[in-house]
PDB file of N, CA, C and O in Angstrom:
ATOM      1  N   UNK A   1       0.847  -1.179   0.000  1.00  0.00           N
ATOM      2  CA  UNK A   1       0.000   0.000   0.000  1.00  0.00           C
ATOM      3  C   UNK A   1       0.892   1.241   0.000  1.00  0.00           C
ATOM      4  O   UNK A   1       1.859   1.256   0.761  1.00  0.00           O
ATOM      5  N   UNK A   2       0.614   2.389  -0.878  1.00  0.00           N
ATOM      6  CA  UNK A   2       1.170   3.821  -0.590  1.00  0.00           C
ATOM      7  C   UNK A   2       1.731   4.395   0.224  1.00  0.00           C
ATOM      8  O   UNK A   2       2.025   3.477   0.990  1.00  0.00           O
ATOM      9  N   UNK A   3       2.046   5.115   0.571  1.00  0.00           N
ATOM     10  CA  UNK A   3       1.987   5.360   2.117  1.00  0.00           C
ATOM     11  C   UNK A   3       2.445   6.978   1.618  1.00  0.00           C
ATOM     12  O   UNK A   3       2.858   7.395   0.536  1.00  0.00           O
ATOM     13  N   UNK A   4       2.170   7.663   2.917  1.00  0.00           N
ATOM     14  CA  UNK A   4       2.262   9.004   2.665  1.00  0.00           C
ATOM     15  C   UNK A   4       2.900   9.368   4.257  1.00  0.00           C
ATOM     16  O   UNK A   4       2.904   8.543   5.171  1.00  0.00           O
ATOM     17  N   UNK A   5       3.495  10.951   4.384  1.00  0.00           N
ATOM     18  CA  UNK A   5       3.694  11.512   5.214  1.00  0.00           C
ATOM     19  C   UNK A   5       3.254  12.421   5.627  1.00  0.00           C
ATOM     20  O   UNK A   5       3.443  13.392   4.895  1.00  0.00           O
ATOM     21  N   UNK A   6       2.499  12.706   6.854  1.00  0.00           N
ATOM     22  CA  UNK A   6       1.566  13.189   7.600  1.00  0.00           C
ATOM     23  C   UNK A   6       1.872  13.852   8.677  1.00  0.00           C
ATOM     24  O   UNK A   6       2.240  13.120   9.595  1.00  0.00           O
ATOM     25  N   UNK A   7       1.853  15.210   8.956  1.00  0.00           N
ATOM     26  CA  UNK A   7       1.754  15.728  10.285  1.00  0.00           C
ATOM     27  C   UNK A   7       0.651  16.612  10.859  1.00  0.00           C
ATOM     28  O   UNK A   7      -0.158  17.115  10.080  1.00  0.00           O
ATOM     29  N   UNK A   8       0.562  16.844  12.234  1.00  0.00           N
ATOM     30  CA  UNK A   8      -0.748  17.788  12.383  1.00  0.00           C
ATOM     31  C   UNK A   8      -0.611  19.140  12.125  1.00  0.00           C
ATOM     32  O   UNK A   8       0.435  19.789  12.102  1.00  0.00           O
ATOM     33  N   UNK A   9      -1.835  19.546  11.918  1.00  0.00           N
ATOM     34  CA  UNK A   9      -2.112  20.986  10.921  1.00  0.00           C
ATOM     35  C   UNK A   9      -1.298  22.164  12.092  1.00  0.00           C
ATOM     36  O   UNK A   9      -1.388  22.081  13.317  1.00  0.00           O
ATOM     37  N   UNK A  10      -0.489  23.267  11.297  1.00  0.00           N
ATOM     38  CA  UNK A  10       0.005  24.521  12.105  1.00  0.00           C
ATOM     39  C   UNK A  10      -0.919  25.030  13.026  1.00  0.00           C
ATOM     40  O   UNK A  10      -1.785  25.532  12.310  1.00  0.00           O
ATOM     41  N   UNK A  11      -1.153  25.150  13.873  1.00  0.00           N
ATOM     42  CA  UNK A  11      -2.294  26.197  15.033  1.00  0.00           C
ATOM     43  C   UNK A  11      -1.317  27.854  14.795  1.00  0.00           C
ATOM     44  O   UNK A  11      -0.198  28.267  14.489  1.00  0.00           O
ATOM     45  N   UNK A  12      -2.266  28.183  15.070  1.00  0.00           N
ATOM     46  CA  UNK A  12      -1.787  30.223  15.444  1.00  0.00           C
ATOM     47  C   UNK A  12      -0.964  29.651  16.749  1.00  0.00           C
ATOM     48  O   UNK A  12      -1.009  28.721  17.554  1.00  0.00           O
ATOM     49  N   UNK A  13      -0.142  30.878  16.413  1.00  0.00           N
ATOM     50  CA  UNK A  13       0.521  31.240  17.431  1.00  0.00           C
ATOM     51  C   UNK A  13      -0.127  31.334  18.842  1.00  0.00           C
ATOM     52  O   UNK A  13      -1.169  31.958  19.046  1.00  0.00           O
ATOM     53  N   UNK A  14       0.634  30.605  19.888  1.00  0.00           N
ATOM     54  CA  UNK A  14      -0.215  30.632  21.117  1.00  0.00           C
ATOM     55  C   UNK A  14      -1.188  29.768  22.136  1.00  0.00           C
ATOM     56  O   UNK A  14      -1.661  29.842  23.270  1.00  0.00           O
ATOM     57  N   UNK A  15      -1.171  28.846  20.915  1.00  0.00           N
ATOM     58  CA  UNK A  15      -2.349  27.610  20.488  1.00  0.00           C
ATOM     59  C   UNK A  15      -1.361  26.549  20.957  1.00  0.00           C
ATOM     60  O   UNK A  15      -0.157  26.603  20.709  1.00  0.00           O
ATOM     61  N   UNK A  16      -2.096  25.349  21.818  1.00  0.00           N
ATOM     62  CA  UNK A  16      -1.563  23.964  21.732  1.00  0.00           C
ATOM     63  C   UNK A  16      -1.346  23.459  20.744  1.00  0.00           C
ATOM     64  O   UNK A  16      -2.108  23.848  19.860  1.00  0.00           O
ATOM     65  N   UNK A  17      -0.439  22.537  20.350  1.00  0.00           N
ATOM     66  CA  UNK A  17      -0.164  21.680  18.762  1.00  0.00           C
ATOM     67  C   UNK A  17      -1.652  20.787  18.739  1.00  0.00           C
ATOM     68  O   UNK A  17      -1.928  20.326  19.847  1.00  0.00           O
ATOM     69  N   UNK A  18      -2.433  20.542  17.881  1.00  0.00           N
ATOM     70  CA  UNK A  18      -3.585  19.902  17.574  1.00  0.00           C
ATOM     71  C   UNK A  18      -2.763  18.353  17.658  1.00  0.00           C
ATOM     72  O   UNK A  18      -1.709  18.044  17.102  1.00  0.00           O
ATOM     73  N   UNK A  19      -3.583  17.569  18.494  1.00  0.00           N
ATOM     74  CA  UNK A  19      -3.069  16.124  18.798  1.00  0.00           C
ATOM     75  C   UNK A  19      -4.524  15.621  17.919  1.00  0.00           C
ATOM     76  O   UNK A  19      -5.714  15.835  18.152  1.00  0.00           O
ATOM     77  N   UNK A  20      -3.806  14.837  16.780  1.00  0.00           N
ATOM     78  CA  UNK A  20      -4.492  13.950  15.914  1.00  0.00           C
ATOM     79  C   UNK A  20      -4.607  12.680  16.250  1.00  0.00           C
ATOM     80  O   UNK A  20      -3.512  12.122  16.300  1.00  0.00           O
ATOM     81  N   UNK A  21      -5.727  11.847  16.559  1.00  0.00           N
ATOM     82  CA  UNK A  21      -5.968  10.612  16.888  1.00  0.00           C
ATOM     83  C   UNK A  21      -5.422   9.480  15.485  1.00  0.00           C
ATOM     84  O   UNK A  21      -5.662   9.641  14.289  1.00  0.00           O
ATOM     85  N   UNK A  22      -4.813   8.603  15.996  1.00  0.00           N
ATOM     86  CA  UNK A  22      -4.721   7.576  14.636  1.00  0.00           C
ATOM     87  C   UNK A  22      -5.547   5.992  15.094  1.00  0.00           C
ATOM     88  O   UNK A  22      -5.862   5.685  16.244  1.00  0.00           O
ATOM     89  N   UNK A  23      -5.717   5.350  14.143  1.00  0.00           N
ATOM     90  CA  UNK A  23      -6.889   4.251  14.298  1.00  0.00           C
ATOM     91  C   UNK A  23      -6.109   3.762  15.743  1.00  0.00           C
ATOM     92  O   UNK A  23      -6.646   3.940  16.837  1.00  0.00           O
ATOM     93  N   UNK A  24      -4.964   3.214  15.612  1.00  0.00           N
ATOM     94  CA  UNK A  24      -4.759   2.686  16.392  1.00  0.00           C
ATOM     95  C   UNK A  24      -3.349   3.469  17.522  1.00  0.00           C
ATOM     96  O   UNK A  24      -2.467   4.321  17.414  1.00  0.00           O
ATOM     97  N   UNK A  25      -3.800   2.671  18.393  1.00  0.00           N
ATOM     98  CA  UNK A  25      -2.136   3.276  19.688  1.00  0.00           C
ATOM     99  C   UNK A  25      -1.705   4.602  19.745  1.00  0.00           C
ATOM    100  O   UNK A  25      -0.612   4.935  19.287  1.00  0.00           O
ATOM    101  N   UNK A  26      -2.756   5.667  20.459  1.00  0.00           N
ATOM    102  CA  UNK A  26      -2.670   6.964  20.823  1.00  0.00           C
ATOM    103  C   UNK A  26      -2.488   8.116  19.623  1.00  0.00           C
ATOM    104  O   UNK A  26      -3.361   8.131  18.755  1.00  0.00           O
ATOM    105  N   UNK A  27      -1.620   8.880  19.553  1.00  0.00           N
ATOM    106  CA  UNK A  27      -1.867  10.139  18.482  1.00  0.00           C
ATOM    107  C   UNK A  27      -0.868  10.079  17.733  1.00  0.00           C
ATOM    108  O   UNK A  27      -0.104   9.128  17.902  1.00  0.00           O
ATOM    109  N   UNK A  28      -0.580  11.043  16.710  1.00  0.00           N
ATOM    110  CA  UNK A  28       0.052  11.221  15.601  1.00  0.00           C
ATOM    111  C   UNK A  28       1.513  12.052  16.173  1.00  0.00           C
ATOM    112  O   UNK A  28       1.156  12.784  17.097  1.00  0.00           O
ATOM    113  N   UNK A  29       2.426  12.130  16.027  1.00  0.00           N
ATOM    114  CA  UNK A  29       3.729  12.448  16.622  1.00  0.00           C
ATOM    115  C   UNK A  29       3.415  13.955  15.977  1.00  0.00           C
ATOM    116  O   UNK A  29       2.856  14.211  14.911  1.00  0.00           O
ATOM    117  N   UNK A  30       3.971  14.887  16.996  1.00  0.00           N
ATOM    118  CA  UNK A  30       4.152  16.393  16.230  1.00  0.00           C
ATOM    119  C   UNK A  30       5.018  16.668  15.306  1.00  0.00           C
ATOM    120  O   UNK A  30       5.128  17.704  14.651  1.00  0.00           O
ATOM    121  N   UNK A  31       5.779  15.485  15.259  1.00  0.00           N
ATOM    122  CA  UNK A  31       6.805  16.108  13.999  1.00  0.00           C
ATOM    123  C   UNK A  31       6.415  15.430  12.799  1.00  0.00           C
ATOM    124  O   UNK A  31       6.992  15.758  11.763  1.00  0.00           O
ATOM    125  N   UNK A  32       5.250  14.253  12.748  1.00  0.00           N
ATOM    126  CA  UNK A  32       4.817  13.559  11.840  1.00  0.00           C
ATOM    127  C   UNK A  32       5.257  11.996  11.607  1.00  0.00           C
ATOM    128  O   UNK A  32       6.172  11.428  12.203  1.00  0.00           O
ATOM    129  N   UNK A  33       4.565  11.538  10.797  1.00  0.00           N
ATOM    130  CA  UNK A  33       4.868   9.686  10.787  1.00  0.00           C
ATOM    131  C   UNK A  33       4.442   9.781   8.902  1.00  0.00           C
ATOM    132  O   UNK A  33       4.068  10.630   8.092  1.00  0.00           O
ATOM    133  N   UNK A  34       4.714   8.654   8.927  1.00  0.00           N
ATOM    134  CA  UNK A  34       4.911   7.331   7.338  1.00  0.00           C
ATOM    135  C   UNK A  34       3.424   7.079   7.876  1.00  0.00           C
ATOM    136  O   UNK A  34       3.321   6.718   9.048  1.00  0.00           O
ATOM    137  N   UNK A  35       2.302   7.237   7.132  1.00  0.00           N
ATOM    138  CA  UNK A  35       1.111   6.601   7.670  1.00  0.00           C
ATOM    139  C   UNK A  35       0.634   6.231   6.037  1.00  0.00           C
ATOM    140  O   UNK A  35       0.579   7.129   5.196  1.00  0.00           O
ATOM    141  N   UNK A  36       0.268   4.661   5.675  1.00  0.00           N
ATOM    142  CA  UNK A  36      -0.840   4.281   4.706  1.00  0.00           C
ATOM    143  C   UNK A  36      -1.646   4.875   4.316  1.00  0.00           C
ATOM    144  O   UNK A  36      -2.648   4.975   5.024  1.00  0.00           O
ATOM    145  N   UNK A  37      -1.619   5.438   3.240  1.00  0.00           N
ATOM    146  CA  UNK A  37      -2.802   6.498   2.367  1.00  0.00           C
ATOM    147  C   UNK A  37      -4.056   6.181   2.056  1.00  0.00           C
ATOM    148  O   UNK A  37      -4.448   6.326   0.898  1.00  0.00           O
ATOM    149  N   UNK A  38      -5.066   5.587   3.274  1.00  0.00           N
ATOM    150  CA  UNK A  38      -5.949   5.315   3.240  1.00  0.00           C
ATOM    151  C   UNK A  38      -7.448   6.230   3.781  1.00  0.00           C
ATOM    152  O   UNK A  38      -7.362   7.306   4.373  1.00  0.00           O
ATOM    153  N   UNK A  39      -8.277   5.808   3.569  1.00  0.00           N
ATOM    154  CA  UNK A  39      -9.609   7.197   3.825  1.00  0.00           C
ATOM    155  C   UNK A  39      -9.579   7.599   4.798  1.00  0.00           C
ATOM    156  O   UNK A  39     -10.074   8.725   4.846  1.00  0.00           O
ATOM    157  N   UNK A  40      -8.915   6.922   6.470  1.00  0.00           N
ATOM    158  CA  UNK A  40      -8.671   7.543   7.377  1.00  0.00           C
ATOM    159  C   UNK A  40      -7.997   9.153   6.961  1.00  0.00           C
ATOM    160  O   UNK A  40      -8.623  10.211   6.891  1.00  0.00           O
ATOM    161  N   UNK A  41      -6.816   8.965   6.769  1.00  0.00           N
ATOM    162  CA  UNK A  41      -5.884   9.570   6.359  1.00  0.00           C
ATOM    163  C   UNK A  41      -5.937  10.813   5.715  1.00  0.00           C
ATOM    164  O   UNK A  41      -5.450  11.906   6.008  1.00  0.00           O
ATOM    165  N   UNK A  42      -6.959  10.239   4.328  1.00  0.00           N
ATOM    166  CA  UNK A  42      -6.860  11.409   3.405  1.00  0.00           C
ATOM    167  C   UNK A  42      -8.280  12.148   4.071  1.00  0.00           C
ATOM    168  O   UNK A  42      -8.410  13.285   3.615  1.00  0.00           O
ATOM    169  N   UNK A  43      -9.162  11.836   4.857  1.00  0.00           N
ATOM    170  CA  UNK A  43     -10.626  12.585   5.483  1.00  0.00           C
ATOM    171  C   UNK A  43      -9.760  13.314   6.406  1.00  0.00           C
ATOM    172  O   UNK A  43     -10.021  14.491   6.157  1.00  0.00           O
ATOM    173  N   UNK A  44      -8.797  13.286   7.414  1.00  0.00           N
ATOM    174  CA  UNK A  44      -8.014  14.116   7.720  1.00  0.00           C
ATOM    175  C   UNK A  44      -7.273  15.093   7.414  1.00  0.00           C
ATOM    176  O   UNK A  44      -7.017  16.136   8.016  1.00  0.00           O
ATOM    177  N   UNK A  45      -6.898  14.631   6.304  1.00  0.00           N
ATOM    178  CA  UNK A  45      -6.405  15.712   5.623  1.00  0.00           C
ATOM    179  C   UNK A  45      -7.129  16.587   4.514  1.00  0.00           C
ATOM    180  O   UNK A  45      -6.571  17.188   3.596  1.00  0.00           O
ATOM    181  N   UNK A  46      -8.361  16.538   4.765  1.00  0.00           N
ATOM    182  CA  UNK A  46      -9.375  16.818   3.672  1.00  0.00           C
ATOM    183  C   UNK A  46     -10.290  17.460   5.131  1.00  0.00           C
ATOM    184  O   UNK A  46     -11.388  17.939   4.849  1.00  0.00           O
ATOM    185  N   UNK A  47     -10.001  17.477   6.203  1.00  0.00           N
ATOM    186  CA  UNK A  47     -10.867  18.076   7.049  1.00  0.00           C
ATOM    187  C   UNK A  47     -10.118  19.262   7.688  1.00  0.00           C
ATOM    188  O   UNK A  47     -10.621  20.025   8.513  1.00  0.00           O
ATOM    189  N   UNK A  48      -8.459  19.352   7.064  1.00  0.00           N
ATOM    190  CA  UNK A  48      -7.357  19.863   8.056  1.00  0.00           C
ATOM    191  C   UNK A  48      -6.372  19.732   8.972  1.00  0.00           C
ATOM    192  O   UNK A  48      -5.276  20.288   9.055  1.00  0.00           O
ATOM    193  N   UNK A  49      -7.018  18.754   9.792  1.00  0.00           N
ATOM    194  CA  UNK A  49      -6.284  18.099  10.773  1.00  0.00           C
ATOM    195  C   UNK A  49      -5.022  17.665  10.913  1.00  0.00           C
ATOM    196  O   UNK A  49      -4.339  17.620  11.936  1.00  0.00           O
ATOM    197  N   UNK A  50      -4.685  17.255   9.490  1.00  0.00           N
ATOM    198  CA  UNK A  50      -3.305  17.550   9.044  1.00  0.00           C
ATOM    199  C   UNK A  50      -3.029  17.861   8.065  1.00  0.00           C
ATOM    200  O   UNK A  50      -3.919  18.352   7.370  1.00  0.00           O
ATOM    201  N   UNK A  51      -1.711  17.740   7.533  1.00  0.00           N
ATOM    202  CA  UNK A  51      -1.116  18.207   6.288  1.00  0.00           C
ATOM    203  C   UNK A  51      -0.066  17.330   6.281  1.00  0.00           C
ATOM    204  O   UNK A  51       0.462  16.755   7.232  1.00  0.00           O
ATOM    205  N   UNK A  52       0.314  17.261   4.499  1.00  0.00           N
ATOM    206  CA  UNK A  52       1.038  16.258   4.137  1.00  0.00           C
ATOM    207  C   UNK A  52       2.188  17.380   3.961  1.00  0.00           C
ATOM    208  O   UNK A  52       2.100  18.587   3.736  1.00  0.00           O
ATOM    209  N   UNK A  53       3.517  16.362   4.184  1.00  0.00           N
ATOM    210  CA  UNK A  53       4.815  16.952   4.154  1.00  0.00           C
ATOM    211  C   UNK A  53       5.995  16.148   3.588  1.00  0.00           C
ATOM    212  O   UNK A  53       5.873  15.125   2.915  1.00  0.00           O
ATOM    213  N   UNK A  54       6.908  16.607   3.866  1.00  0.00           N
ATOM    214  CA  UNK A  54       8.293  15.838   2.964  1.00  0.00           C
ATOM    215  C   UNK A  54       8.745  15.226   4.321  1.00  0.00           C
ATOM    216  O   UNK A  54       8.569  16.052   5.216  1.00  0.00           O
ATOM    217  N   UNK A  55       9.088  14.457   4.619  1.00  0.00           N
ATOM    218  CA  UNK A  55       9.793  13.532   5.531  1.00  0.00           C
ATOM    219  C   UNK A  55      10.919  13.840   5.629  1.00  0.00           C
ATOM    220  O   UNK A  55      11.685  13.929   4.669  1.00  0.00           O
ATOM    221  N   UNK A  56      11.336  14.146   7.283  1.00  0.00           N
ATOM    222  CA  UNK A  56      12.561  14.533   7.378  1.00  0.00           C
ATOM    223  C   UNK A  56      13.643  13.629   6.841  1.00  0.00           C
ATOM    224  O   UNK A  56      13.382  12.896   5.887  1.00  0.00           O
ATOM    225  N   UNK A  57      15.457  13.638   7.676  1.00  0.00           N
ATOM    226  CA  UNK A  57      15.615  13.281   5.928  1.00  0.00           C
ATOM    227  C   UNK A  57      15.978  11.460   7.191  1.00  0.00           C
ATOM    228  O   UNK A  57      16.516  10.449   6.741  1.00  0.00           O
ATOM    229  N   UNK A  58      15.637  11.566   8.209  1.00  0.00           N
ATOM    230  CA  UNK A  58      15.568  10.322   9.141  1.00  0.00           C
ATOM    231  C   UNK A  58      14.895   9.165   8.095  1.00  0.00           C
ATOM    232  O   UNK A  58      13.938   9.460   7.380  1.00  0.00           O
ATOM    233  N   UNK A  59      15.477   7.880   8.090  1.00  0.00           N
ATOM    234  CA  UNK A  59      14.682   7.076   7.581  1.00  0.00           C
ATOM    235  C   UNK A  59      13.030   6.698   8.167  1.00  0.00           C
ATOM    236  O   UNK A  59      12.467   7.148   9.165  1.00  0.00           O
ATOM    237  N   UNK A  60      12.627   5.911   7.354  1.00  0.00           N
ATOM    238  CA  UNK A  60      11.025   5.404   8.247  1.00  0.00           C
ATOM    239  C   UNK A  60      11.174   4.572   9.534  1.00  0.00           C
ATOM    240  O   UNK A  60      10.340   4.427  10.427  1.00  0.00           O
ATOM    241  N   UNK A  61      12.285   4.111   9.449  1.00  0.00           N
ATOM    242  CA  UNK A  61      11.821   2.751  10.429  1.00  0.00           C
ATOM    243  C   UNK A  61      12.595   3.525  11.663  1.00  0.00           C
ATOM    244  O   UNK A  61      12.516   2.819  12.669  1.00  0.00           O
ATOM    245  N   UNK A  62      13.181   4.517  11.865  1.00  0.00           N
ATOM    246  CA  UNK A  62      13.803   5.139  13.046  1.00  0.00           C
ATOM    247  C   UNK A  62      12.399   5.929  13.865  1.00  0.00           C
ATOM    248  O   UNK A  62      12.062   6.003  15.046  1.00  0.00           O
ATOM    249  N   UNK A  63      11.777   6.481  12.495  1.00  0.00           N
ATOM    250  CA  UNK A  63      10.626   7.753  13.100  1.00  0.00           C
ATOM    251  C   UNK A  63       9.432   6.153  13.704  1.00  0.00           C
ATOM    252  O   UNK A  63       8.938   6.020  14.823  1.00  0.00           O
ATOM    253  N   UNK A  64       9.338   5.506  12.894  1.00  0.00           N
ATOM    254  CA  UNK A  64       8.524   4.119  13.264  1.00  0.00           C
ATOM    255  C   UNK A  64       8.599   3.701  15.022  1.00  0.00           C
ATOM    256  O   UNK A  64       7.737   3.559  15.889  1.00  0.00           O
ATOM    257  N   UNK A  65       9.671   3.630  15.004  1.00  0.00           N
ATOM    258  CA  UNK A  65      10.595   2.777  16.371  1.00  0.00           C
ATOM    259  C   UNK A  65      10.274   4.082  17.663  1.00  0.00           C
ATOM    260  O   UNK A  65      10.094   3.825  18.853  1.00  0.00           O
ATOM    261  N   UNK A  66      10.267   5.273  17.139  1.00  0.00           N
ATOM    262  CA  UNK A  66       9.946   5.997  18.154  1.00  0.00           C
ATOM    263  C   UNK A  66       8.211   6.273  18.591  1.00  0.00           C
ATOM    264  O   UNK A  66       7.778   6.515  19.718  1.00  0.00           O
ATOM    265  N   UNK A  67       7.471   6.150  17.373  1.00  0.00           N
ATOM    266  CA  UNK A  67       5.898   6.123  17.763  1.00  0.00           C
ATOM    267  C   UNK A  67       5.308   5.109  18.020  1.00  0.00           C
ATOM    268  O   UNK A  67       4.080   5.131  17.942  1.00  0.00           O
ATOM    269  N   UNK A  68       6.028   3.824  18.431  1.00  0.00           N
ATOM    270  CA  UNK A  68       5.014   3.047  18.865  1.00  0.00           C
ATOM    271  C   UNK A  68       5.627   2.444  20.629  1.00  0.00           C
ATOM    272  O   UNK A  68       6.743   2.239  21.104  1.00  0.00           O
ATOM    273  N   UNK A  69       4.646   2.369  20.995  1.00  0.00           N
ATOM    274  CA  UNK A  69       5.297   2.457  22.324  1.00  0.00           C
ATOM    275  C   UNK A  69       5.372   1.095  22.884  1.00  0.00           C
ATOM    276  O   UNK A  69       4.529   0.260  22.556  1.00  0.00           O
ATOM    277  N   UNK A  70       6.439   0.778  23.806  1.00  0.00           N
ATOM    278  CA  UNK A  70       7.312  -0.410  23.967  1.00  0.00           C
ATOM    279  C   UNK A  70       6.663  -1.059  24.782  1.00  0.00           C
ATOM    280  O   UNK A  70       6.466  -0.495  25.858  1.00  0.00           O
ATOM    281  N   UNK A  71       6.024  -2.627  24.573  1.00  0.00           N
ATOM    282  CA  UNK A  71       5.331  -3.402  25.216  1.00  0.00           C
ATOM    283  C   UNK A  71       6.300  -3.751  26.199  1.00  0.00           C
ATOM    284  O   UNK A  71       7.477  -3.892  25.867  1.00  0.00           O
ATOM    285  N   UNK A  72       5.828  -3.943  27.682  1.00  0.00           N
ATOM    286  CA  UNK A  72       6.745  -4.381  28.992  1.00  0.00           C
ATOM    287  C   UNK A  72       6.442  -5.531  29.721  1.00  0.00           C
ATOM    288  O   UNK A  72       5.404  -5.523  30.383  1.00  0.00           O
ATOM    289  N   UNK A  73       7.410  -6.865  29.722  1.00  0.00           N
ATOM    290  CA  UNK A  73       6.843  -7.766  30.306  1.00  0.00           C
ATOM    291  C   UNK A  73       6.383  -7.500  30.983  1.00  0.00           C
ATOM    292  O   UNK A  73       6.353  -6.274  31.088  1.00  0.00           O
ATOM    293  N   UNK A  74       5.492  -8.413  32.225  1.00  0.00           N
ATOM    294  CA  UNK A  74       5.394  -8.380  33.640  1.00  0.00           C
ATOM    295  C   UNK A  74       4.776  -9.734  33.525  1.00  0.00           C
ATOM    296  O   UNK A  74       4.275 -10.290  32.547  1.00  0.00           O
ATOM    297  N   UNK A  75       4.949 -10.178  34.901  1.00  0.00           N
ATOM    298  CA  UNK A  75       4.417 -11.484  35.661  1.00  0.00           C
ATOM    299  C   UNK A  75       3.577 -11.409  36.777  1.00  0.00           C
ATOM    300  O   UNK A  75       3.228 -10.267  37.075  1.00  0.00           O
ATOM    301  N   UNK A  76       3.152 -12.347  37.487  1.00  0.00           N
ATOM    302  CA  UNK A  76       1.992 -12.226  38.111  1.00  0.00           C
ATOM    303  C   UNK A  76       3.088 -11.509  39.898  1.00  0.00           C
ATOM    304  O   UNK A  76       2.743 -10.698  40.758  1.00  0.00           O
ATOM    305  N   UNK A  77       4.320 -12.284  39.737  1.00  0.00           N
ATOM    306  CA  UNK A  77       5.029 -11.594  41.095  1.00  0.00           C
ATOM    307  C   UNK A  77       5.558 -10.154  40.987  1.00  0.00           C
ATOM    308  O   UNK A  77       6.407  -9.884  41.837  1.00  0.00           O
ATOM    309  N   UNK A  78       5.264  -9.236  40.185  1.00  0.00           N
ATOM    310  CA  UNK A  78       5.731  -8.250  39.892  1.00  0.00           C
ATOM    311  C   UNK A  78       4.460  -7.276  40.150  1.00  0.00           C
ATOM    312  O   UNK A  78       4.593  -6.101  40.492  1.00  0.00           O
ATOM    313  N   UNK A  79       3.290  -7.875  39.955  1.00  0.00           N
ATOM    314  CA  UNK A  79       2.487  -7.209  40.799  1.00  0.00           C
ATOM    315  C   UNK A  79       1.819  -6.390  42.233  1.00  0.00           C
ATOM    316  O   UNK A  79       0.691  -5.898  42.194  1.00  0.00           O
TER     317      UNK A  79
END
């Protein structure tokens, strides 16, 4: 599948950064992600919410490794 690069839309000056929900595992990074160019995606960006951009010049799988957040064992004695 496609994939495109996505970050959330500029706010005015003054303004919190707009935190964009993604289908899955919390929000969209402020500096942007590699996200599948699918109707999620483009209704977002067709509503504002974000805007498409050039990808910094970091590969995908570094910006990847930082937005998804790190599953932590545990056991029942750690409780």
């Amino acid at each position: 599948m496609e994939q495109i690069f996505v970050k959330p839309a500029p706010q005015p000056e003054g303004q919190p950064a707009l935190k964009v929900r993604k289908l899955i595992n919390g929000y969209l990074a402020e500096g942007g992600e590699l996200v599948n160019a699918e109707g999620y995606w483009l209704r977002r960006i067709a509503d504002g919410d974000v805007v498409g951009a050039a990808p910094p010049d970091e590969p995908p799988e570094a910006q990847a490794a930082k937005s998804v957040p790190r599953m932590v064992k545990t056991n029942a004695s750690n409780l």
